[in-house]
ZAMARGU-4260 file (C-alpha; in steps of 0.2 Angstrom, whole numbers, plus 5000, padded with zeros to 4 digits):
<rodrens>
0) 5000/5000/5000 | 5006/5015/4995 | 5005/5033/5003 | 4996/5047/4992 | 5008/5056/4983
5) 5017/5073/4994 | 5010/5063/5009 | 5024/5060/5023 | 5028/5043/5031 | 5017/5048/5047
10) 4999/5042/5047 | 5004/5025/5038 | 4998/5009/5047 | 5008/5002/5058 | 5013/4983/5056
15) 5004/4971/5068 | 5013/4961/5082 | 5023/4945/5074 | 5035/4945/5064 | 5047/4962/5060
20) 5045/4969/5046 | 5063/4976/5045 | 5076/4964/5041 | 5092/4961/5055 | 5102/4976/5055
25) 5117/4964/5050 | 5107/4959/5034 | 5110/4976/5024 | 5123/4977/5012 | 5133/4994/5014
30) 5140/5003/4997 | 5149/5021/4996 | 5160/5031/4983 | 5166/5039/4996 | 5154/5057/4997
35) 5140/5044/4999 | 5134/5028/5005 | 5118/5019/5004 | 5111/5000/5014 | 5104/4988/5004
40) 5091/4975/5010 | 5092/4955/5003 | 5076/4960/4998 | 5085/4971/4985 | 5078/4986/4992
45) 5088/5001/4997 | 5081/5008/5012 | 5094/5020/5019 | 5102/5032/5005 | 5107/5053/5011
50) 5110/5063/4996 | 5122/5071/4990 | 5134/5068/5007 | 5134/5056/5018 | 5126/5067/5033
55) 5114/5075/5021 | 5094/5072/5023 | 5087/5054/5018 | 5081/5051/5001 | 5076/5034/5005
60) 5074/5029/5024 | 5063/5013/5023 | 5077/5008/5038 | 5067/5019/5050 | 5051/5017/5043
65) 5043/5007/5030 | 5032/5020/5022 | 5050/5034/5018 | 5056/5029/5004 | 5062/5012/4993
70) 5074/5006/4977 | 5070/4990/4974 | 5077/4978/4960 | 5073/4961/4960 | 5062/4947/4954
75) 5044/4949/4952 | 5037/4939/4969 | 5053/4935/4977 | 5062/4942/4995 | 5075/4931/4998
80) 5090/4931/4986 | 5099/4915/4985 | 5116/4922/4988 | 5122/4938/4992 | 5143/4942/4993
85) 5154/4958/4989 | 5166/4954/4974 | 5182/4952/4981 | 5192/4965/4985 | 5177/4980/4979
90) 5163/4988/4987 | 5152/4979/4974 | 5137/4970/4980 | 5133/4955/4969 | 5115/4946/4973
95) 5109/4930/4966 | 5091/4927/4964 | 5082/4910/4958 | 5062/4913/4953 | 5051/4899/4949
100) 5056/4899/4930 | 5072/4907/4929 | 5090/4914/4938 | 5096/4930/4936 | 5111/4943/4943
105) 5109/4959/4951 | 5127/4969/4952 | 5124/4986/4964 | 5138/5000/4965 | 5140/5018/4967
110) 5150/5025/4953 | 5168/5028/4954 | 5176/5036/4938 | 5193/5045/4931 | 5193/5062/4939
115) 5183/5073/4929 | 5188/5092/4935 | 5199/5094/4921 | 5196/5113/4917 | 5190/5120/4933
120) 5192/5114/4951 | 5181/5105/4963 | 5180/5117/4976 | 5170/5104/4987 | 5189/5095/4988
125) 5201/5100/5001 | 5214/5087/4999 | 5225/5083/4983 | 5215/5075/4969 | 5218/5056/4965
130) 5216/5046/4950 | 5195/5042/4954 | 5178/5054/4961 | 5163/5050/4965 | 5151/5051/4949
135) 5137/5054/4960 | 5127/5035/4952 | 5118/5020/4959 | 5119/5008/4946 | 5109/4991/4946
140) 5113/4980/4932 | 5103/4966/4927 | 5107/4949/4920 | 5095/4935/4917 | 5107/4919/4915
145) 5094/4905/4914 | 5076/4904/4910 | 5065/4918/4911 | 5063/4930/4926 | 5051/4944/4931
150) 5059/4960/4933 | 5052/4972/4946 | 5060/4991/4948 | 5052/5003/4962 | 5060/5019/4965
155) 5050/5029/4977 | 5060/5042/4984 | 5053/5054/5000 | 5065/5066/5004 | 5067/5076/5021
160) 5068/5061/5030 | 5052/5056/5024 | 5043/5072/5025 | 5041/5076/5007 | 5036/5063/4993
165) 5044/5064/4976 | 5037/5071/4959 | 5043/5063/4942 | 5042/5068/4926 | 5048/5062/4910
170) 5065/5069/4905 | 5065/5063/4887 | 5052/5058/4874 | 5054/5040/4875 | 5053/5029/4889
175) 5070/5030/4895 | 5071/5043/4907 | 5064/5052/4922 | 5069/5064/4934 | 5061/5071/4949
180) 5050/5088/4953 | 5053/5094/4969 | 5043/5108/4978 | 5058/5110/4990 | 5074/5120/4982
185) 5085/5110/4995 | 5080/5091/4988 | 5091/5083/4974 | 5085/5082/4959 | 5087/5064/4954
190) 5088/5056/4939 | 5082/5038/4934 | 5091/5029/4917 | 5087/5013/4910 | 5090/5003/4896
195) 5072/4996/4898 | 5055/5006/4898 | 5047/5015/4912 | 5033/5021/4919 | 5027/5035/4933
200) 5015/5030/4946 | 5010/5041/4957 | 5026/5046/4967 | 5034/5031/4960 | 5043/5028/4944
205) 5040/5007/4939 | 5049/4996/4929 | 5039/4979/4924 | 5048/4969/4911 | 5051/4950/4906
210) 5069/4946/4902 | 5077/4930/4896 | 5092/4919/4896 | 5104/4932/4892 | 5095/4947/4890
215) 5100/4960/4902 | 5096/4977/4908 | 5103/4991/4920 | 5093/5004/4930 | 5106/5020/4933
220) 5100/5032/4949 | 5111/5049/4947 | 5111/5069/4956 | 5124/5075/4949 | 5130/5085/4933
225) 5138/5070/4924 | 5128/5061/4912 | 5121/5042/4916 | 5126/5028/4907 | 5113/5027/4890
230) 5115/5011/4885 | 5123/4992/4894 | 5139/4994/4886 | 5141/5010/4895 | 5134/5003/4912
235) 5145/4991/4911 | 5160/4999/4907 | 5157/5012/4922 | 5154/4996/4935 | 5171/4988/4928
240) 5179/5007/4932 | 5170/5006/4950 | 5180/4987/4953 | 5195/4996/4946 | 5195/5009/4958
245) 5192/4997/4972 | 5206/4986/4968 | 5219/4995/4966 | 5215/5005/4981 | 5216/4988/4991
250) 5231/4983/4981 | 5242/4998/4989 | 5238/4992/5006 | 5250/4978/5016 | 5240/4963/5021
255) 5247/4948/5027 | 5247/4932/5019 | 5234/4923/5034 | 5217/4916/5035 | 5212/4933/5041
260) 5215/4940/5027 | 5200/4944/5019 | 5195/4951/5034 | 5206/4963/5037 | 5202/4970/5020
265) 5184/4971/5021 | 5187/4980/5038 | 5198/4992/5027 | 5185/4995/5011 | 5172/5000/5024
270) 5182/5012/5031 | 5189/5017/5014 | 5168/5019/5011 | 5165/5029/5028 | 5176/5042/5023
275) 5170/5058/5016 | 5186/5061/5002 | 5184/5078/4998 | 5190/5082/5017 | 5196/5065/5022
280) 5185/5065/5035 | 5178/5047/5043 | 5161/5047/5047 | 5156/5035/5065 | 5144/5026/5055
285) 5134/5028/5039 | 5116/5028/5050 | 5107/5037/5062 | 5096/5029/5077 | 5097/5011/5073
290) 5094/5005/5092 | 5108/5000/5105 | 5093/4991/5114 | 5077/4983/5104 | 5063/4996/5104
295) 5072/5006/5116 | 5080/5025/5115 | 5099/5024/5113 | 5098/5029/5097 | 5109/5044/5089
300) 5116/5050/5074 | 5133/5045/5071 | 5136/5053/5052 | 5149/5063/5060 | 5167/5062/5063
305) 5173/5062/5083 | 5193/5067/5086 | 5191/5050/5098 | 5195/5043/5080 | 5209/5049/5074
310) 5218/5037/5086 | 5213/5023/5081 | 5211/5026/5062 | 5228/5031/5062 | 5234/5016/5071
315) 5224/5003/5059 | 5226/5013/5043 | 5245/5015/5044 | 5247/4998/5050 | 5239/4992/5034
320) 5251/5004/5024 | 5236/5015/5019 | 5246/5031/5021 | 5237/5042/5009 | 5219/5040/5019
325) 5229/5041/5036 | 5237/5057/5030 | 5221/5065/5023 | 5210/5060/5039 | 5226/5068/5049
330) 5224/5084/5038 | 5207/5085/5043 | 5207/5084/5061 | 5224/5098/5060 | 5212/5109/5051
335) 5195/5107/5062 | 5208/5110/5077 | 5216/5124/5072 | 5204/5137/5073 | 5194/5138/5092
340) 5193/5124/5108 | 5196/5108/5099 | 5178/5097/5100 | 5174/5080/5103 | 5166/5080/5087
345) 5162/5089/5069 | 5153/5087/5052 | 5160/5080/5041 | 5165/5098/5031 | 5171/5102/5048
350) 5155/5111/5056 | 5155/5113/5074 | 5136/5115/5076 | 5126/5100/5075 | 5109/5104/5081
355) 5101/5090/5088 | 5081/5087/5084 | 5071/5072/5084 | 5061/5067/5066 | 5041/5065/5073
360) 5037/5058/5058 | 5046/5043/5057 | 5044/5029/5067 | 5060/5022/5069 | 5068/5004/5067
365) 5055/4992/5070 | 5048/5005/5082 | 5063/5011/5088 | 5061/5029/5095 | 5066/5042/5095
370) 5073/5046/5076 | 5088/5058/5082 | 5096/5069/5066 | 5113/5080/5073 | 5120/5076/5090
375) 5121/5085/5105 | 5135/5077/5114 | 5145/5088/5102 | 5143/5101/5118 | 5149/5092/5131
380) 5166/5091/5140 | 5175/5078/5138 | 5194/5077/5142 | 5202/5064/5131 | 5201/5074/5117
385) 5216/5081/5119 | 5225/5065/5121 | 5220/5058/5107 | 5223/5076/5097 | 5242/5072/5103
390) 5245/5055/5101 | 5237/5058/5083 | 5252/5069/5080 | 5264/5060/5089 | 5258/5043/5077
395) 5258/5056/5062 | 5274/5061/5065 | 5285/5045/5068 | 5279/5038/5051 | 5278/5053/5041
400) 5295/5059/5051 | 5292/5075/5049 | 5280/5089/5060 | 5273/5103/5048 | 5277/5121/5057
405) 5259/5125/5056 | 5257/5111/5070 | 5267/5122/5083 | 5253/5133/5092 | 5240/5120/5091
410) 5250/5105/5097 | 5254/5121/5114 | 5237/5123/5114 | 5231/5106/5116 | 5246/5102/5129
415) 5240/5119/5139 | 5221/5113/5141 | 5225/5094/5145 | 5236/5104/5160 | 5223/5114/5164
420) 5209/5103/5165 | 5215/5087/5168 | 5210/5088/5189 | 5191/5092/5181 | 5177/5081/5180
425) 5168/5076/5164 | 5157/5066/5153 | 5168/5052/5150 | 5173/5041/5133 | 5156/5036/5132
430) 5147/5053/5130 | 5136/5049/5146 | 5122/5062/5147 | 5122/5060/5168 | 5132/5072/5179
435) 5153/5074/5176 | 5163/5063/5185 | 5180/5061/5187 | 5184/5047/5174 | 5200/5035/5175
440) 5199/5036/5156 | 5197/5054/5154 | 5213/5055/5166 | 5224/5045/5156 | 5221/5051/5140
445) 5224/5069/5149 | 5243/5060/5153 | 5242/5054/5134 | 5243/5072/5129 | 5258/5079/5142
450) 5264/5062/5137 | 5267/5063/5116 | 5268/5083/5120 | 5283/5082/5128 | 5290/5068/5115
455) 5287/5079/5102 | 5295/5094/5111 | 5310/5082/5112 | 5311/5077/5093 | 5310/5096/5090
460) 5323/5103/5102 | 5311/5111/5113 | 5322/5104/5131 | 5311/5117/5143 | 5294/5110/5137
465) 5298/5094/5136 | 5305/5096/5155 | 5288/5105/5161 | 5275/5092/5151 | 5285/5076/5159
470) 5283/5083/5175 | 5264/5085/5173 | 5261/5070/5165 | 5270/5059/5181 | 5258/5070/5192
475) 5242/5065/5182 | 5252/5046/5181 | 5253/5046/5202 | 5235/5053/5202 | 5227/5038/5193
480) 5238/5025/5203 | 5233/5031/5219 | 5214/5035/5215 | 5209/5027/5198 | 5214/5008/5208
485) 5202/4999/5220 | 5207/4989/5234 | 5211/4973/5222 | 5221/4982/5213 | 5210/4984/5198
490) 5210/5002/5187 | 5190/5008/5190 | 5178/5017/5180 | 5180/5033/5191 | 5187/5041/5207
495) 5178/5032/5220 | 5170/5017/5214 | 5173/5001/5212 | 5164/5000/5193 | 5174/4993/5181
500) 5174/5000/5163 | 5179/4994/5145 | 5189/5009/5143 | 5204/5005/5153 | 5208/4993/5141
505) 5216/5006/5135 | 5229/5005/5150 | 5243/4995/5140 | 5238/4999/5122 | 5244/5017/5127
510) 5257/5012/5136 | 5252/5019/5153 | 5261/5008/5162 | 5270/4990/5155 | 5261/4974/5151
515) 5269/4964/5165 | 5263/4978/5179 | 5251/4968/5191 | 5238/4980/5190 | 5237/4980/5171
520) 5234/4961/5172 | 5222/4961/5186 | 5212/4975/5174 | 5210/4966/5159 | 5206/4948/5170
525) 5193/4958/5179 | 5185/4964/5162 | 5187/4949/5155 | 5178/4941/5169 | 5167/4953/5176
530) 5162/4964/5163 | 5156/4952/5151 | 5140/4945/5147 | 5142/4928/5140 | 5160/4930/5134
535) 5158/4948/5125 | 5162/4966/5133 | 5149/4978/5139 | 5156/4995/5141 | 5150/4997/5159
540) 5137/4990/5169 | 5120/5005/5166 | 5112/4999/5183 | 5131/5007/5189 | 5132/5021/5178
545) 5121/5038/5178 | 5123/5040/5159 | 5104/5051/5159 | 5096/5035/5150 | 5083/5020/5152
550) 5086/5004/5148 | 5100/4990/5145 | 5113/4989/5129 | 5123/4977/5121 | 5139/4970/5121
555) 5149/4983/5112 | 5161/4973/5099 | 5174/4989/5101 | 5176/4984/5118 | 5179/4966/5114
560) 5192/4967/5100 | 5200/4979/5114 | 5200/4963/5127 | 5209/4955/5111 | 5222/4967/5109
565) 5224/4968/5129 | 5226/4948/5131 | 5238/4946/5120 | 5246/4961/5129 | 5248/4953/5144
570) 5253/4936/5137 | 5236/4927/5136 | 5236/4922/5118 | 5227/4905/5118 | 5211/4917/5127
575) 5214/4933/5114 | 5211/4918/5100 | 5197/4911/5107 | 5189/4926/5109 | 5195/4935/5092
580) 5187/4918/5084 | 5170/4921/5093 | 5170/4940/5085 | 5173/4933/5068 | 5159/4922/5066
585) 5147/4935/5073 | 5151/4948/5058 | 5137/4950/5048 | 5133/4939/5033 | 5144/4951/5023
590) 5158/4954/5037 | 5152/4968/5043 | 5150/4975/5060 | 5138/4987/5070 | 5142/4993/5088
595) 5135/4981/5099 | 5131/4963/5096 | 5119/4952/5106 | 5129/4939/5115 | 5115/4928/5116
600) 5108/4929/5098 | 5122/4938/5091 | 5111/4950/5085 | 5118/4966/5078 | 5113/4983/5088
605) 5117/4998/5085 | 5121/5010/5070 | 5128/5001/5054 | 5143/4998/5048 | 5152/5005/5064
610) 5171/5012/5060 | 5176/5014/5078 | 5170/4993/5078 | 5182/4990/5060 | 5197/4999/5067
615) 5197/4989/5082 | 5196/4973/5074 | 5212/4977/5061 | 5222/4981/5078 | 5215/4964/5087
620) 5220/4956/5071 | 5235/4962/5069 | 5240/4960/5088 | 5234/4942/5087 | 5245/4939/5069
625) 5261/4945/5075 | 5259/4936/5094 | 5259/4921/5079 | 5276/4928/5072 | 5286/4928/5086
630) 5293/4915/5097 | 5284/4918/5116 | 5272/4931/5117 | 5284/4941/5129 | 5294/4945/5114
635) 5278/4953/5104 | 5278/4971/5095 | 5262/4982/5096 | 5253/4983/5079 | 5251/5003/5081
640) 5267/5008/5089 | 5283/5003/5093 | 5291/5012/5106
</rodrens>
């Protein structure tokens, strides 16, 4: 049933109780061409597609409601594909169908061509031009390979997030063409090509046509100013250009020759797919308010890009020897940091304000509410910022060797407020929305930037700063030993309790204090033990925590690739495996991760795909395949530094 045209997605029916509607969050396929993205369905529906950027408004948000907006290809009658798979090495999503009287093939991918601004500039790009841009296309090619097969095609945009249906109109005077009428200046215009004939109905442009053995067809979806494809060959030859790109980007990196592999490259296309490449910003997650907890309200918009990050992405991306994204992601953050207080978080064009406002008219993942568009955690304090800032640069400059003299003032500036601030309380890693506290984690990553400030006034000659920022950073150092460390000797979620949190994990990884220090491996046996739920990590226990929200979460799967990395740290290898195996076979159907999982259903929670979730698994894996390499565990070398 389908809404009257201009009509919003509030007011349709609601599904009755049984069986969800909306397929497992871990069921979508996930494409980009790296200034969008869009999740596709196995019913070959996209239902989550911003245009023209990543953080823009929805064009098609089925994900969130099952009235706002559909692109579906697929056989006539049938839902479930009979195999679904990327092509190897490429954001390409191949799906197999098999109808009563036929097979056919549907390949799905957003454009990537030859760079196209050859007389004037793309002034939407910041960073260096590369070989390949965005062409701003879907295409959905179509092969029939035996029998015959119904072909269905619906595109149904509603733009707004659902507010505002779509009018077509016939952009040529045969069947070939349509674009769409909007009665808002700010909604895309988009174009709908194909090789086959279509029709308008209603908001709706349809495609119904009988195809045989090796007849084929393609469906082009485009916004931008370069032409669509016009005919297959064309299709076809674009598609191939989109496999190029994608391989040879994976080609540059370094992966090891192991069974994990293929994993580790899949981790690194989807972060290549989060990025936004004209300012080499990497977005959290492609999605806004898929639910932490079934039907409940931890749901926020993560189409932005946090400074908490930069870290990490530094640390997988250089590890994997992709330089050129590491360095364009570190350009990014340098610029956003160098003008006011440095943020926790920013668009992904480097805005500061990202109003937070809840969309009435959608009723959210199967009934998931509220909808959240911006985030307003942007505001809050929270102190590890400015650790993460330095250790950024300290990361950036050991492998590029070299620190830009731009860097000076900010890297004095970030050094000043961790000093200043560091004895404050705050909101913590995790963004609570309760009362500041004085968080372990907060602490140490205040001693991460007097830390890597005082090594990089070393490596640059600067004796007295170096002096002063050491001196700070043992104070903070004694601070956390004698406050952040209960009475087992165990490192605690904050000053005064006897919580536990994920975040202190991060103890070894930052090289706080040695793997072999008794405290560090009671820490990790205590998460490991006590801060799991049947084996996987929760990031604290809610009951414990005033975070300013109802309800239980999941395991978040950041946290347990971080017990990975932190076993193996401490010399328990055979456990790290065990537990690294576990994660592995919990990735989606197309090795993919959200940000929590389910321990007991291994149900995926939480916005999808998750980069903070991708970069932690290259570093487990990493940590776990060197362990391999060397003789005894005690002999192992980090995967992010080597110091």
């Amino acid at each position: 049933m389908r809404i009257d045209a201009g009509s919003g997605a509030a007011g349709r029916r609601r599904p009755e109780a049984g069986a969800s509607p909306f397929p497992p969050i871990a069921d979508y396929g996930f494409l980009s061409d790296c200034e969008a993205n869009c999740l596709i369905a196995p019913s070959g529906q996209v239902e989550w597609m911003c245009l023209p950027r990543h953080d823009s408004p929805s064009v098609f948000s089925t994900m969130l409601d099952r009235a706002a907006g559909v692109f579906k290809v697929a056989p006539y009658g049938v839902r479930v594909p009979t195999a679904r798979r990327y092509l190897p090495g490429s954001l390409i999503l191949e799906t197999t169908w098999q109808a009563r009287t036929g097979w056919m093939i549907v390949r799905d991918a957003l454009v990537m061509g030859p760079w196209h601004h050859t007389e004037n500039r793309a002034h939407r790009y910041r960073r260096p031009p590369t070989n390949y841009e965005a062409e701003h296309c879907l295409l959905r090619t179509v092969r029939c390979v035996s029998g015959t097969v119904e072909l269905s095609v619906l595109c149904e945009p509603v733009f707004g997030y659902g507010r505002r249906r779509a009018r077509w109109e016939f952009s040529s005077p045969g069947y070939g063409e349509a674009r769409t009428v909007s009665g808002d200046e700010g909604d895309p215009v988009l174009r709908l090509t194909t090789d086959h004939r279509l029709g308008i109905e209603d908001s709706a442009v349809v495609i119904r046509s009988r195809m045989t053995e090796g007849e084929q067809a393609f469906i082009a979806l485009s916004w931008g100013s370069l032409p669509p494809p016009r005919t297959w060959e064309e299709a076809t030859q674009r598609q191939w250009q989109t496999t190029e790109f994608w391989r040879q980007w994976i080609t540059v990196g370094e992966f090891p020759d192991h069974p994990w592999r293929e994993e580790l490259q899949r981790s690194a296309l989807t972060l290549k797919g989060l990025t936004y490449a004209p300012t080499g910003a990497l977005i959290a997650a492609a999605t806004t308010s898929l639910p932490e907890t079934p039907g409940g309200e931890r749901n926020w918009d993560y189409r932005y890009t946090w400074v908490r990050d930069s870290t990490f992405a530094l640390w997988a991306l250089y590890t994997l020897g992709l330089d050129r994204e590491a360095d364009d992601f570190f350009a990014f953050i340098r610029e956003v940091a160098a003008e006011d207080d440095l943020q926790i978080m920013y668009g992904i064009d480097g805005e500061r304000d990202l109003p937070e406002s809840i969309i009435e008219g959608l009723h959210g993942y199967d009934g998931a509410r509220p909808v959240r568009v911006g985030n307003a955690a942007v505001h809050q304090r929270q102190h590890d910022v400015w650790g993460t800032m330095l250790d950024s640069v300290y990361l950036h400059t050991k492998y590029r060797d070299q620190l830009s003299e731009p860097m000076g003032p900010l890297l004095l500036r970030q050094v000043e407020q961790a000093a200043a601030h560091w004895r404050d309380p705050d909101h913590g890693i995790w963004e609570v929305r309760g009362e500041p506290k004085h968080f372990t984690s907060s602490k140490l990553m205040c001693w991460v930037a007097l830390d890597r400030g005082a090594r990089l006034a070393r490596l640059h000659g600067e004796a007295d700063d170096a002096r002063k920022w050491d001196a700070i950073a043992e104070e903070i150092h004694e601070d956390i030993c004698r406050n952040g460390v209960d009475d087992r000797g165990v490192f605690v979620q904050s000053y005064g309790t006897t919580n536990l949190d994920a975040s202190l994990l991060l103890i070894p990884l930052l090289r706080f204090l040695p793997a072999n220090d008794p405290r560090v491996r009671a820490t990790v046996l205590a998460i490991a033990d006590e801060l799991t739920r049947d084996g996987l990590v929760l990031r604290y226990r809610p009951e414990q925590t005033d975070d300013g929200l109802t309800g239980d979460e999941g395991t978040f799967t950041i946290c347990s690739f971080w017990l990975v990395s932190a076993l193996v740290e401490i010399g328990e290898v055979a456990r790290a495996k065990a537990l690294c195996e576990r994660l592995l076979s919990l990735a989606s159907p197309l090795g993919l991760y959200a940000e929590e999982l389910d321990p007991v259903s291994g149900r995926h929670l939480g916005n999808f795909p998750q980069a903070f979730t991708h970069l932690a698994l290259i570093n487990a894996l990493v940590h776990l395949i060197r362990a391999e390499e060397t003789d005894r565990a005690a002999q192992f070398a980090p995967a992010h530094r080597n110091t």
